[in-house]
Structure formats: structure tokens, C-alpha cells
C-alpha positions as CSV (number, residue, x, y, z in Angstrom):
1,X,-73.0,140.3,-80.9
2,X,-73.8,136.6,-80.8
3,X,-69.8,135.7,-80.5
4,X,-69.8,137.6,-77.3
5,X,-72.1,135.7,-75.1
6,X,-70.9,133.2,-73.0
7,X,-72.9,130.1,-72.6
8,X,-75.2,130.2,-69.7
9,X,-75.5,133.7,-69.7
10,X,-78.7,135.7,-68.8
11,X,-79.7,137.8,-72.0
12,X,-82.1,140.1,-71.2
13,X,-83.3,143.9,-71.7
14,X,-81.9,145.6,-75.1
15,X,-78.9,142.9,-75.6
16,X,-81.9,140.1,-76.3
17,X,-83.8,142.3,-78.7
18,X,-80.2,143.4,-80.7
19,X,-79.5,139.0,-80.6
20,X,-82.9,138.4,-81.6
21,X,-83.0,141.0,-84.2
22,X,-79.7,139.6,-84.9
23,X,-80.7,136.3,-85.0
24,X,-84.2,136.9,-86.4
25,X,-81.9,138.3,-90.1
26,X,-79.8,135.3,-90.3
27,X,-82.8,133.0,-90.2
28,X,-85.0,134.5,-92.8
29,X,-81.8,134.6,-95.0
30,X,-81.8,130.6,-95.0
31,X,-79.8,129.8,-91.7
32,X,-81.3,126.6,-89.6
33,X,-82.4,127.4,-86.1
34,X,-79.6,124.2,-85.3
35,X,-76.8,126.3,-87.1
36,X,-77.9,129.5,-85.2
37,X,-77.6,127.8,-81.8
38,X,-74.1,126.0,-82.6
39,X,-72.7,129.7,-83.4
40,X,-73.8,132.0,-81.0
41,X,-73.5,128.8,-78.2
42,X,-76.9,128.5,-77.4
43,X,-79.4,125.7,-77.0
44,X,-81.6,125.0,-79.7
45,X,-85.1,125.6,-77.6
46,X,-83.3,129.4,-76.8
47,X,-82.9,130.3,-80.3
48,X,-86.7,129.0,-81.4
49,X,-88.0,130.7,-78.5
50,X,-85.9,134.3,-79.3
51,X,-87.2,133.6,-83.0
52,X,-90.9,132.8,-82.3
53,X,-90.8,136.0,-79.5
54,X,-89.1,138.4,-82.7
55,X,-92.3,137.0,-85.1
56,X,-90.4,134.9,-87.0
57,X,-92.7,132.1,-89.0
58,X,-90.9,129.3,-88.8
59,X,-90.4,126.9,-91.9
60,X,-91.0,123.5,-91.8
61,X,-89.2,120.7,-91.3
62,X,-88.3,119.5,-94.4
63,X,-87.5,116.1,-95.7
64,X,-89.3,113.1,-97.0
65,X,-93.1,113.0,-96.5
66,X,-95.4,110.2,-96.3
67,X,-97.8,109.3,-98.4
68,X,-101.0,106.9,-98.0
């Protein structure tokens, strides 16, 4: 499904519920939100919006944190 959209698309009606569902899978099994948008061709603010409108709880960033 994602390989088949070209970039700039509209994606709307059923086809954005099957690519969030889609995506949605692939992110709770441990893909980052910047891997999902570099496969499907996407821009990174289109695949956090898809995954916050499918429920998904995002994880955090990650990385170093700061301590006082």
C-alpha cells in the first residue's frame, strides 16, 4: 500500500485509514516515525499526524537526558 503512493498525493477516504492502519502496525512494532516517512515517501509531519489520528501513543525521543 505505502509503495504505491506517489509523493504529493491526496490520501483520503478508506486508502488513509488502510496506510494509517498500515502505518499505525509498523510503528508499534519498533519502526521510527523518520523511517516510516523515508519508505512510503512522505513527510515526517504526515506520518505523525496519520499516527496520532490512528491513536497511536507516541514514544519519546530518546537519547541522552540532562541532569541538574
Amino acid at each position: 500500500m505505502a509503495e504505491t503512493l506517489r509523493k504529493g498525493t491526496r490520501v483520503t477516504g478508506t486508502e488513509r485509514a488502510e496506510l494509517a492502519d498500515e502505518l499505525k502496525r509498523r510503528y508499534d512494532s519498533g519502526e521510527s516515525i523518520r523511517s516510516l516517512a523515508a519508505s512510503t515517501g512522505r513527510s515526517y509531519g504526515f506520518v505523525h499526524r496519520l499516527l496520532t489520528e490512528a491513536g497511536v501513543t507516541l514514544r519519546g525521543r530518546g537519547g541522552a537526558t540532562r541532569r541538574s
